[in-house]
N, C-alpha and C positions, 0 to 999 in steps of 0.2 A: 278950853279947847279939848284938852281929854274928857270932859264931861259930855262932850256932844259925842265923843266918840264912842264912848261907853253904851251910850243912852242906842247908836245905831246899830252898835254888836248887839246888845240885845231884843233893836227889834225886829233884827236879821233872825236871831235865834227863836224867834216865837214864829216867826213865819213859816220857820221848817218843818215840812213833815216829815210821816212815819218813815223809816225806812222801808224799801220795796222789797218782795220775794227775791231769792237768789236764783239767778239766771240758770237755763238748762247746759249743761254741758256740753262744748262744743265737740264736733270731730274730730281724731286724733290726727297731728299733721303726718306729711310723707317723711317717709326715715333718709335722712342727710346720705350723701355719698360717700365710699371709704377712704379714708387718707393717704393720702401717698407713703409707700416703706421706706420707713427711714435707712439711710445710709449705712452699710454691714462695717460692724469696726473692724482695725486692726489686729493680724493673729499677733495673740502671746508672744512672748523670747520661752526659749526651748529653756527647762532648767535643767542645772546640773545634773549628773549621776549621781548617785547616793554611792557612798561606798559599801565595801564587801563587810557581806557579815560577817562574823568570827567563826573559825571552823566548830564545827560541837563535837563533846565527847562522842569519842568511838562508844559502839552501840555493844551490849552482853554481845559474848558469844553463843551460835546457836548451838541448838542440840544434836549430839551426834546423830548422824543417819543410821538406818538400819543395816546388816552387813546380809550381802548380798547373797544368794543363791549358788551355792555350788554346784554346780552342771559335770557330772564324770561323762568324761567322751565313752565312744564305744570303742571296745578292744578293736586293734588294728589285725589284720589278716597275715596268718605266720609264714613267714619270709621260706624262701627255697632252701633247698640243702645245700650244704658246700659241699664242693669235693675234693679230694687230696691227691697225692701223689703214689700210683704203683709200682710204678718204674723209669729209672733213664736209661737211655740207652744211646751208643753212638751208631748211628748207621752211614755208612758212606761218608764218613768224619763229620757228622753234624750231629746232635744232642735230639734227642726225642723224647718228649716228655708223655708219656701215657697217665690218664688221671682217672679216677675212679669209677669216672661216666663213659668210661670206652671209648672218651675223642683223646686222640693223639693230635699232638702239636712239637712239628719241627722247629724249634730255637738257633737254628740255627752252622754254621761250620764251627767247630771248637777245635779242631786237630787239625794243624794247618800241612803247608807241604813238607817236604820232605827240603831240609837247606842242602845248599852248597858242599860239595866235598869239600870237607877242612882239609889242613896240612897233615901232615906224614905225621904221625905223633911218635911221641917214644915206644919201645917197644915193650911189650906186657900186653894185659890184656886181661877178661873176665873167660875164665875158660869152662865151657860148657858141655855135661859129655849126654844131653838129655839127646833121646833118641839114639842113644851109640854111637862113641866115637867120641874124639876129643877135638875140641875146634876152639879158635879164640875169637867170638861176636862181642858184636853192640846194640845198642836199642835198633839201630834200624834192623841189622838183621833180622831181627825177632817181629819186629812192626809189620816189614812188608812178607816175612813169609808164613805168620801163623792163620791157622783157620778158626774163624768165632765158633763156636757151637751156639751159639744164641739163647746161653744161659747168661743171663745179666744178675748182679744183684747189686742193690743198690744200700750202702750203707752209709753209717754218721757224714764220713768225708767223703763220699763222692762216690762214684759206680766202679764196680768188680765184675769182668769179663771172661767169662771161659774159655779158653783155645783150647787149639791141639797145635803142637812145633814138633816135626818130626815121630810123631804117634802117642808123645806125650802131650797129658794135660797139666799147663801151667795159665796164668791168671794175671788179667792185666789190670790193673789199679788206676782208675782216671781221677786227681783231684777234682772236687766239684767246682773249687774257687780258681782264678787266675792271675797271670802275674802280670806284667805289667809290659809284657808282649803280644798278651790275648794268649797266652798257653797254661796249660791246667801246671798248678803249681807241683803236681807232681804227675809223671806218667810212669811207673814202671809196672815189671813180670817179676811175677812172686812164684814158685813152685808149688805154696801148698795155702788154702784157704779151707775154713772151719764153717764158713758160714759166717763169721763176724772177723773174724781176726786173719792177715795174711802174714804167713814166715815164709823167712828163704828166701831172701832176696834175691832177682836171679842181674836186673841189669835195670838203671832209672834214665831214665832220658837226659842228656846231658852230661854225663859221668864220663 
């Protein structure tokens, strides 16, 4: 039985011919349709923060700057004069200050009224013979009856007045400062004045 089959392969195989030319090359087919998009996945897990970096060396110091430009302003414009004092004077019992610019300024009353009759004092008295005659006054007599001549001078303590009391010239002394009634710590008439210095005391207010 394999002999018979042997014997038909081969005269299968003698019957075969040559092989044929290779075929022409078919048309290229149509391009397939796109595929459907696949499915978007799931986002990520957020990850942790990283931790802080380590601080770094502080950096050189820089270099000094340059020093800056001195700017001089300009001179400022010279201020006005002062002016001083020429004279006080009391007028009508108030203080009048004349200053060296020729404006006069009233300060005010500084010589107040005339007080109350005191009591009967003892007897004595400053006895006074200016003008002739012998009499026993006090400040006020001298106060209300002398005549200014309107020679003022005004020195360290306070102003020097020139009268006339019965045709004599005597001189009334105003301290500049006051006491603690608003009256000049001193008021008195002096008989003789030099120009800076007064002697002779003749009567002080208050005595």
């Amino acid at each position: 039985m394999k002999g018979i089959v042997s014997r038909r392969v081969a005269l299968h195989e003698s019957l075969r011919g040559d092989a044929g030319d290779s075929g022409e090359k078919g048309p290229q087919g149509d391009s397939g349709s796109s595929g459907l998009n696949g499915v978007a996945g799931k986002s990520g897990m957020v990850g942790e923060s990283g931790r802080d970096g380590a601080r770094g060396p502080a950096g050189p110091q820089g270099p000094i700057g340059l020093q800056g430009e001195a700017i001089k302003g300009d001179q400022g414009e010279a201020g006005e004069d002062g002016r001083g004092i020429v004279r006080l004077q009391i007028l009508r019992m108030n203080l009048v200050v004349t200053y060296t610019d020729g404006e006069q300024v009233n300060l005010g009353r500084v010589v107040g009224n005339q007080g109350p009759k005191g009591s009967k004092g003892a007897s004595g008295g400053i006895i006074s013979d200016i003008g002739g005659g012998t009499s026993v006054v006090g400040w006020g007599e001298y106060s209300l009856n002398v005549e200014y001549t309107g020679s003022d001078t005004s020195i360290a303590a306070g102003l020097v007045k020139a009268c006339t009391y019965k045709t004599a010239t005597i001189y009334r002394f105003i301290n500049g400062t006051l006491n603690a009634n608003d009256y000049p710590n001193e008021d008195s008439f002096y008989s003789d004045f030099d120009g800076v210095d007064l002697t002779n005391l003749i009567v002080t207010r208050g005595s």
